[in-house]
Structure formats: C-alpha cells, structure tokens
C-alpha positions in Angstrom: 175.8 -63.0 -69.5 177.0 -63.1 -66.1 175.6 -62.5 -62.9 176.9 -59.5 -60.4 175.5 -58.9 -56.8 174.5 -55.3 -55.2 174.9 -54.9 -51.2 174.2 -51.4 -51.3 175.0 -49.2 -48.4 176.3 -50.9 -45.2 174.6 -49.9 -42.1 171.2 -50.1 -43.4 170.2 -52.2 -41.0 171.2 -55.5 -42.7 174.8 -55.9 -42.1 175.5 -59.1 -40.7 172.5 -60.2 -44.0 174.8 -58.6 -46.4 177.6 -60.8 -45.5 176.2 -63.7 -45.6 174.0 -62.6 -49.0 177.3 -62.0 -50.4 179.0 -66.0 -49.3 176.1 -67.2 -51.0 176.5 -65.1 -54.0 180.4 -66.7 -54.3 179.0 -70.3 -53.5 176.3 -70.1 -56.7 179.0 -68.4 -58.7 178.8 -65.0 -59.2 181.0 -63.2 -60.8 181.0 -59.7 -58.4 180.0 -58.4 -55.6 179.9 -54.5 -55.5 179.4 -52.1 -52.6 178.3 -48.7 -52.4 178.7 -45.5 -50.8 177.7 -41.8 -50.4 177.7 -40.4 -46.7 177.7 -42.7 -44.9 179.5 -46.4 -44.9 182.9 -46.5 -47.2 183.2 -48.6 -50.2 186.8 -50.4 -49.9 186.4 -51.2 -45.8 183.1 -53.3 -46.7 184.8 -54.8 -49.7 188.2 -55.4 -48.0 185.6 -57.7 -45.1 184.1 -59.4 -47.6 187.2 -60.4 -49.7 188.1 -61.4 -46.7 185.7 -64.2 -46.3 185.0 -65.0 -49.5 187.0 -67.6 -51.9 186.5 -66.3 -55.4 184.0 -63.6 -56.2 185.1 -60.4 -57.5 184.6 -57.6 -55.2 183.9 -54.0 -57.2 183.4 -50.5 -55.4 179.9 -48.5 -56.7 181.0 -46.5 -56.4 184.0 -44.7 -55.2 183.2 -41.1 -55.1 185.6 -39.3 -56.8 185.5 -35.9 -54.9 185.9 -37.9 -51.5 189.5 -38.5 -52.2 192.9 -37.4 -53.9 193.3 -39.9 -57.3 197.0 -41.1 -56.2 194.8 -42.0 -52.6 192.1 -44.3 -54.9 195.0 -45.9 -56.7 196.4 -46.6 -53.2 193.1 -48.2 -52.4 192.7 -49.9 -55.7 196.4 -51.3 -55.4 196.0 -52.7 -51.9 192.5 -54.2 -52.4 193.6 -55.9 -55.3 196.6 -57.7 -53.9 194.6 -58.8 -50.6 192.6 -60.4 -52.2 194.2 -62.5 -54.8 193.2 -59.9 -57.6 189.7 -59.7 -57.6 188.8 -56.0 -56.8 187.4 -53.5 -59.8 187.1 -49.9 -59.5 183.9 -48.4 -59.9 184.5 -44.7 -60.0 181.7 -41.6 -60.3 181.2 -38.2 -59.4 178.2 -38.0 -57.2 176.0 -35.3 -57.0 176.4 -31.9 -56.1 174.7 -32.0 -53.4 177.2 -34.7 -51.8 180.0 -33.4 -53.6 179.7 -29.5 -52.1 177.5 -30.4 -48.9 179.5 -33.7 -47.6 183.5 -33.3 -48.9 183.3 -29.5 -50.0 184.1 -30.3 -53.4 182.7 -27.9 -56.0 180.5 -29.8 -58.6 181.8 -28.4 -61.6 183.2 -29.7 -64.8 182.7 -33.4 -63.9 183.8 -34.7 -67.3 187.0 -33.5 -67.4 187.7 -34.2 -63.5 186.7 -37.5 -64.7 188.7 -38.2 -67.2 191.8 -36.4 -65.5 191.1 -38.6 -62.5 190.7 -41.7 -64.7 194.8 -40.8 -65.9 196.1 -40.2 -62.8 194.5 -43.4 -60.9 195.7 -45.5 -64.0 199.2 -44.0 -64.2 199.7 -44.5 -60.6 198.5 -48.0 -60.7 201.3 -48.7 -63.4 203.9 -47.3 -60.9 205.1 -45.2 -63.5 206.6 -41.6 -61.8 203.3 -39.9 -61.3 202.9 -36.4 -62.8 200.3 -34.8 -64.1 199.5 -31.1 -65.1 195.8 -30.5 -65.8 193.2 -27.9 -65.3 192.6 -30.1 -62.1 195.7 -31.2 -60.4 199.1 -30.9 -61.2 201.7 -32.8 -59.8 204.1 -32.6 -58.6 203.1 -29.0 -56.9 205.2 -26.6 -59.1 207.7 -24.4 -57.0 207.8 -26.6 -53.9 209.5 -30.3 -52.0 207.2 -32.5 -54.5 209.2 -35.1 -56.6 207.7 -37.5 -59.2 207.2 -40.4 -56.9 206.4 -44.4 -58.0 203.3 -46.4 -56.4 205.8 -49.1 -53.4 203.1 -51.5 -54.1 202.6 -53.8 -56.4 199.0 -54.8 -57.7 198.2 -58.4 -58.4 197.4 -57.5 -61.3 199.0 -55.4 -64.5 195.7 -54.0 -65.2 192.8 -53.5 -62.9 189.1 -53.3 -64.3 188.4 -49.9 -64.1 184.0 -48.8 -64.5 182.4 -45.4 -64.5 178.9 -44.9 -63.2 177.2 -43.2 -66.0 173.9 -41.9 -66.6 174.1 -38.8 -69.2 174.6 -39.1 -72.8 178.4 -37.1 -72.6 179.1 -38.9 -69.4 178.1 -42.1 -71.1 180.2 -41.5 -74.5 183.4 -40.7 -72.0 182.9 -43.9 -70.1 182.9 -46.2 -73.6 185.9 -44.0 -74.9 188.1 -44.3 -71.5 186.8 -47.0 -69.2 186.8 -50.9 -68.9 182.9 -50.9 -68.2 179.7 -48.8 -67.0 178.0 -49.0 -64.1 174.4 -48.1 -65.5 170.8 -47.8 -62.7 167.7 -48.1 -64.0 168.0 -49.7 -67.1 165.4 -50.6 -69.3 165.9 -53.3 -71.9 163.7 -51.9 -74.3 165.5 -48.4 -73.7 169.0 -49.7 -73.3 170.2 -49.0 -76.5 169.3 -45.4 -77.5 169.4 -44.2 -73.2 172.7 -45.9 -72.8 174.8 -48.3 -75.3 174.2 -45.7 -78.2 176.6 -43.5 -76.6 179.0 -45.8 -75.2 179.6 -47.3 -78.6 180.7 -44.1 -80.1 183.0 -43.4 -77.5 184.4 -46.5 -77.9 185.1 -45.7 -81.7 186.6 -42.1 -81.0 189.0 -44.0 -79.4 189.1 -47.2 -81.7 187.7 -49.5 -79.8 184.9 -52.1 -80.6 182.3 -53.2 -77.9 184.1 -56.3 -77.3 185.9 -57.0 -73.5 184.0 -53.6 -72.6 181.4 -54.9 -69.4 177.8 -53.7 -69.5 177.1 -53.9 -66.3 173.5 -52.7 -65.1 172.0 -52.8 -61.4 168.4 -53.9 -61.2 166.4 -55.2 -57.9 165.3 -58.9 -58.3 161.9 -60.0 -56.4 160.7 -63.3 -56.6 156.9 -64.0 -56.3 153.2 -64.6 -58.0 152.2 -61.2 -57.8 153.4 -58.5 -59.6 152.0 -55.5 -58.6 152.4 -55.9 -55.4 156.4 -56.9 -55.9 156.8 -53.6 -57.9 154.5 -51.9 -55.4 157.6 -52.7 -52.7 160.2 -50.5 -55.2 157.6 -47.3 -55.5 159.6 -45.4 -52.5 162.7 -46.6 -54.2 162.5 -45.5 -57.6 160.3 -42.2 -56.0 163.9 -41.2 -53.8 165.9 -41.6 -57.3 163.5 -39.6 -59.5 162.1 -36.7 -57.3 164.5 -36.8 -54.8 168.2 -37.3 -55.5 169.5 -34.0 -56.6 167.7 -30.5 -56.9 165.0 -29.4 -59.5 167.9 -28.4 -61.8 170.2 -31.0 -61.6 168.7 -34.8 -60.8 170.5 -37.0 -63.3 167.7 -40.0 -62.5 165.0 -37.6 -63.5 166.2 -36.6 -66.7 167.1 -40.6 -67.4 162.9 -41.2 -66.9 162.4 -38.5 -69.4 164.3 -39.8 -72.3 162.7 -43.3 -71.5 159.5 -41.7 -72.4 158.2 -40.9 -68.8 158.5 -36.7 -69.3 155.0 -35.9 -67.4 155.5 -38.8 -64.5 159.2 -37.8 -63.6 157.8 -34.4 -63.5 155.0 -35.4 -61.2 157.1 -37.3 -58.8 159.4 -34.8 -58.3 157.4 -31.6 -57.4 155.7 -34.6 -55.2 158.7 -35.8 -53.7 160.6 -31.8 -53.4 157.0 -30.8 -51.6 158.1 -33.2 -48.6 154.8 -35.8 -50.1 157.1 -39.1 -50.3 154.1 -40.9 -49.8 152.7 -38.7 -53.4 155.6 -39.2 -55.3 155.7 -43.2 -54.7 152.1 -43.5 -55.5 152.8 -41.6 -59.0 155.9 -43.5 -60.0 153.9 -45.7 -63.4 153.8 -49.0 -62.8 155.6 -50.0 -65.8 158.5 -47.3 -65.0 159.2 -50.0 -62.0 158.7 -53.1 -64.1 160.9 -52.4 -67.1 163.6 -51.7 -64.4 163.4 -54.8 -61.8 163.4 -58.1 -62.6 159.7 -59.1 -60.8 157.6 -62.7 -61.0 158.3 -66.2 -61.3 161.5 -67.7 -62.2 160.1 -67.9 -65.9 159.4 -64.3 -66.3 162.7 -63.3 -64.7 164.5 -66.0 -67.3 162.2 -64.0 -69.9 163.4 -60.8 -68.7 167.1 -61.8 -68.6 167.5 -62.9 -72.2 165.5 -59.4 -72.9 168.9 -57.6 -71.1 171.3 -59.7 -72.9 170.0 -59.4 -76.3 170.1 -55.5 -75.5 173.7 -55.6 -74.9 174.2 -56.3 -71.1 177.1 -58.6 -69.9 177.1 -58.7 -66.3 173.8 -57.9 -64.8 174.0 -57.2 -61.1 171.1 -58.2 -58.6 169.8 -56.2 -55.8 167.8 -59.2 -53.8 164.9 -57.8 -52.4 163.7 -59.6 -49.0 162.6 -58.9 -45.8 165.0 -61.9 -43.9 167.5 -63.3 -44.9 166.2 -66.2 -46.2 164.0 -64.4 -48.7 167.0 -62.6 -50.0 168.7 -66.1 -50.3 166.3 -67.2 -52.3 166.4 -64.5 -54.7 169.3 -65.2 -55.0 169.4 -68.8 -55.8 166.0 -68.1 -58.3 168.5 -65.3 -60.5 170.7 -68.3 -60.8 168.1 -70.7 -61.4 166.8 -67.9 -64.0 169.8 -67.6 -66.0 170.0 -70.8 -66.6 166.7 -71.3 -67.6 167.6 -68.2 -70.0 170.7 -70.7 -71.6 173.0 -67.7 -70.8 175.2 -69.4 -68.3 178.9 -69.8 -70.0 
C-alpha cells in the first residue's frame, strides 16, 4: 500500500505549512500529493507551485470540479500540468454538490452520471490529441451550423496516458467510476465498511467493462493524529466530520449523510444534521458517535495506526492518503514522519 498526502484547501490559513508539509511528504517518499477545491482556492495553480518545488512526488487535483470548467479546458490543464512537471500530475475529477454547482458556477445539478461519464470521453479524447468531437446529451462539438472545426490538443502530455480518478461516494456513482476511471477518490472510509459502502460497486463496474481490480488505485482520504489519547484526538475531528454529515448539502441531497447511513449510523446522521441545518454546529459535533470518527481517522500511537493500516489494506485500499492533523507545523511533520514510520511497521512498504 502506498502512502498519498491531502493539503486541502489553500488559504486556510496554513499556506506557507502546506508547502513545506508537502517537501517533506516527497523527502519520506510519498507517492502523491493532492489538492482540493470548491469556492475558493483552485486546484492546478497550488499543484503547478508545488510541482514546482518538489523533485518527485506525484501531484493529483481533488478535485477538479467538473461544472467549473469546459472538458477540452481540464484536458488543457491536465496536458500542461503533466508536462511541467516531468509527468507526475493525476486528474481527480467530481461533480460537486448542487449547491456549488448552481450557487458558485451556475451550473444546473442534474444528471451527474452521464455529465460524468461524457466529460470523462471528452477530457480523454482531447488528451490523446485525436480531432475532438463529440455529440452527447451534454456537449456537442464541434457547434453544429457554425465556424467550429474538429481541432487537435498543440500540446503534447508527458505522458500517453494520464491517471484519471473520480471522487465517488454513491453506489451508481461508484459502479461508473470502476467501469470508466483509473481510480477513486473515496472520504470517510471505514475499513470494516469498505467493501459493501464502496469496493462492492467498483468491482462490478469494472466487470461490465471487463476489467479486473488490478492497476485500478483505491485511494481513500483519512485524517492522521498522532498521540496517547484517543478521545480527545477524535474529539479534534467532531466539527469536521459534523460539516460533512449535517452540513454539506441540503436535507435532500447530502451525499456524506446518506454514506453514514449505509455504515450503520441512520439515527446519528439524522441527529447531526437537523443539529447542524438548525444553525447548533456546536449540537451537531457533540452528536457525531465516537466510533463514526474513529473508524474513519487513523488516531493513537504509531502501533495502532500500523494496526489500523494493515486493516485498510486488507480491505482493498492501495494508496491511502493522509490529512496530518497539527496545530504547527512541526506537529503536522510529525504526523507525517509517524504514517511513514506506521507503514512500515505494518510491512506494507514495497
């Protein structure tokens, strides 16, 4: 199993940190570095600065929203990052929520399988530099009936084929991602829940489009505290997991809610939400369960984390990504250097 690193959203107040978070990351060895956005800091300008001053690491964009931009534009993107720096960029791709997608680019949230997948062929086919056209419930192209020609991609990736992830948290979404997609991007995971929430769907899209498992990257986020105490390190991810579950996306349609229901947590995610929508943050962290945060971060010593790594890969995960929790630098540092420490400790290091 190899180890991926999470920087989040730039501008949180820990910018200069992430940089630095992310040199020590390549130093130890891992394997990616991925960058977020959603309204506010872009995904490819952070990852283009720390290509930039990093020597090997992988850089990886979770995620690239895909109503923020036209697909030829991501391929663009995709293209350019990958040739600056030496071919080590992967696409992370997902739709967002509806509330981004209407409120922050005017994009209607509908249909976001097939946008996906019609996005998915259009970024790829561009990428080749094959003459791009396309005519889909979603875009057509060229524009029938006007100037538009079948046009060819000028640059040329560093690579033939760029790793191309979905972020997926619903069981069609899921199946999709296994069926056209080099790897999922997967939050909250539970290793005890992993394989009926998650790879049970992946699998069988990967079959409908016969494909096995194998070279496809299971590639999970979870936050990583290092300490004696528990409770009180899972106590620091209550507001966290409390934002994702009541808040992020209306009664109707929060993807992360429904995810804590099929893991068994039907009354809780209920609780936190009508908590959390009722303006009580402070209501809604104090009900997320305990063991909700637990089974999701990797918490304690450097034994239990080894514990809980071999738990992850024996579930199916390849490249488990770290979100460092710390208040300095240094602290994040160390977590860093302990989920290193950890893995090998777990024998998973290649």
């Amino acid at each position: 199993m190899r180890l991926g690193i999470n920087l989040g959203y730039w501008g949180a107040g820990m910018d200069g940190d992430n940089l630095a978070v992310a040199q020590e990351a390549d130093r130890l060895g891992y394997d990616v570095c991925w960058a977020a956005e959603a309204y506010g800091s872009d995904a490819p300008t952070v990852l283009a600065w720390v290509a930039a001053q990093t020597e090997s690491i992988d850089v990886g964009s979770a995620i690239m929203q895909i109503p923020a931009r036209q697909p030829a534009m991501t391929a663009m993107t995709a293209a350019t990052l990958d040739s600056l720096s030496g071919g080590r960029f992967r696409l992370g791709l997902g739709v967002s929520g509806p509330q981004v997608s209407e409120g922050w680019y005017g994009v209607t949230f509908d249909k976001p399988l097939g946008r996906t997948r019609e996005y998915v062929e259009i970024v790829r086919k561009a990428m080749s530099r094959e003459r791009l056209t396309h005519d889909g419930e979603h875009w057509t192209l060229p524009l029938p009936g006007g100037p538009g020609k079948p046009i060819k991609l000028t640059v040329h990736p560093q690579r033939e084929h760029i790793p191309l992830y979905i972020a997926a948290i619903g069981p069609k979404n899921l199946e999709q991602t296994g069926e056209i997609a080099d790897g999922a991007l997967l939050i909250f995971p539970s290793a005890a829940h992993l394989e009926e929430t998650a790879l049970r769907h992946i699998r069988a899209g990967r079959e409908k489009a016969g494909l096995t498992m194998d070279g496809f990257d299971v590639c999970p986020t979870v936050p990583l505290a290092v300490g004696d105490d528990v409770n009180a390190l899972a106590d620091m991810f209550r507001p966290y997991t409390a934002l994702y579950v009541g808040g992020m996306g209306s009664r109707k349609q929060n993807f992360y809610n429904r995810l804590a229901q099929r893991m068994g947590y039907e009354k809780e995610a209920a609780e936190i939400q009508d908590a959390y929508l009722s303006g009580d943050k402070a209501g809604a962290a104090a009900a997320v369960p305990h063991r909700l945060i637990d089974d999701t971060t990797l918490l304690g010593s450097v034994e239990r984390i080894a514990d809980r790594m071999r738990a992850y890969a024996e579930a199916g995960v390849t490249t488990l990504t770290l979100a460092p929790a710390g208040f300095t630098l240094d602290e994040r540092i160390a977590a860093l250097r302990a989920g290193t420490e950890a893995l090998e400790r777990a024998g998973l290091v290649d």
